[in-house]
C-alpha positions as CSV (number, residue, x, y, z in Angstrom):
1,X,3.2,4.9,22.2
2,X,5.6,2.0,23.5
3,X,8.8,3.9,21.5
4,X,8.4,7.7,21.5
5,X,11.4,7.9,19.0
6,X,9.9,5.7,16.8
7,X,8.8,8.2,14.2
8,X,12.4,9.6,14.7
9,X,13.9,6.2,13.8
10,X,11.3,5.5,10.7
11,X,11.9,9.2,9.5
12,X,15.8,7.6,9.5
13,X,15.5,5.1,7.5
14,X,13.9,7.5,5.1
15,X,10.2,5.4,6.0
16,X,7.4,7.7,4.9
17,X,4.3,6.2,5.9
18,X,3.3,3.5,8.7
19,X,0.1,2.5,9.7
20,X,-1.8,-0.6,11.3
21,X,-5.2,-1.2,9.6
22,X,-4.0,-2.6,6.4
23,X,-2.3,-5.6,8.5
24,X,-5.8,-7.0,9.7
25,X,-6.9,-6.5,5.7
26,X,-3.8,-8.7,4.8
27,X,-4.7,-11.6,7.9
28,X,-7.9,-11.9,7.0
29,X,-7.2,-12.1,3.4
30,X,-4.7,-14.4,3.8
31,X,-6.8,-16.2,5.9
32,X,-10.1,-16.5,3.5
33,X,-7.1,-17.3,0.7
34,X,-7.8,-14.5,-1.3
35,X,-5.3,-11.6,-2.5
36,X,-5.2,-7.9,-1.1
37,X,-3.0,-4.9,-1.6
38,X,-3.2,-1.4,-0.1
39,X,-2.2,1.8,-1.7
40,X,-1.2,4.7,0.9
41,X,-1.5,8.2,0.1
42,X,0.4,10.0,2.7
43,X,-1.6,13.5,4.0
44,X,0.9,14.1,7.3
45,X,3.8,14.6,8.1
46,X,3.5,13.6,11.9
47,X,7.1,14.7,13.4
48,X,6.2,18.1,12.0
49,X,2.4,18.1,12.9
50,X,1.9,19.4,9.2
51,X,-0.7,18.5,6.7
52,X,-1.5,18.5,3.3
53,X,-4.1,21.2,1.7
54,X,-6.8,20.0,-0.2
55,X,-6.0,20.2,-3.8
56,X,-3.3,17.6,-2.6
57,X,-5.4,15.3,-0.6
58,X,-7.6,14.9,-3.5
59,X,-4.7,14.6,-6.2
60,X,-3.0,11.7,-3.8
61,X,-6.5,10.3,-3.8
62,X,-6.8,10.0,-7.0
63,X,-3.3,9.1,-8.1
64,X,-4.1,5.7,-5.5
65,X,-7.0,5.0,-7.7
66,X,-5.1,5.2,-10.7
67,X,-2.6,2.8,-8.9
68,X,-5.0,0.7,-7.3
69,X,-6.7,0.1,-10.9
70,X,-3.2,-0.3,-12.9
71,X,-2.8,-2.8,-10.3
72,X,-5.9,-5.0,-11.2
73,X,-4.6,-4.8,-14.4
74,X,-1.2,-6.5,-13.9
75,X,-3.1,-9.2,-11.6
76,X,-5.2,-9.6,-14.5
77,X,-2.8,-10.4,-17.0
78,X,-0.4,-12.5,-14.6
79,X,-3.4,-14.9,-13.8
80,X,-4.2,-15.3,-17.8
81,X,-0.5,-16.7,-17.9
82,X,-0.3,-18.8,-15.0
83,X,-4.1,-20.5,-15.5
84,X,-4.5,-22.4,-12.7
85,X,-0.7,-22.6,-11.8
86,X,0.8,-20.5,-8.8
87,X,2.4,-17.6,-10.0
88,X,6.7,-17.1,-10.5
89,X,8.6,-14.5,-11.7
90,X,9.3,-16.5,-14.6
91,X,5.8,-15.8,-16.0
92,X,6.5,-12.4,-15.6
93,X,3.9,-9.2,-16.0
């Protein structure tokens, strides 16, 4: 790791999750001009070398599905008001 602190510094600014592999789903979305989104359940806690149990890992699971679908959803209903327009805030949800 190039900064050994850095989960010390994240854990600072009250960051609770980082991770890399979503960032090559975003460039190559971005790339093929299509949209992506990522939902992270978090199962460590990496300062304290502690992990979830189960019964959580499948709850956190299952509450990013839940996300991930409601998601869809919003997309969904933002793209039946813009039509073939770009998106703005002031088309809202």
């Amino acid at each position: 790791m190039r900064d050994p602190e850095l989960p010390s510094k994240l854990a600072q600014m009250n960051v609770k999750n980082f991770e890399m592999e979503t960032s090559l789903l975003f460039t190559l979305a971005q790339l093929r001009g299509i949209r992506a989104g990522a939902v992270c359940a978090i199962y460590a806690d990496r300062r304290h070398d502690a992990f979830v149990d189960s019964d959580s890992k499948d709850r956190a699971e299952a509450s990013c599905i839940e996300c991930g679908l409601e998601a869809v959803k919003v997309l969904r209903r933002m793209d039946a008001v813009r039509g073939a327009a770009p998106w703005r805030p002031s088309h809202g949800l």
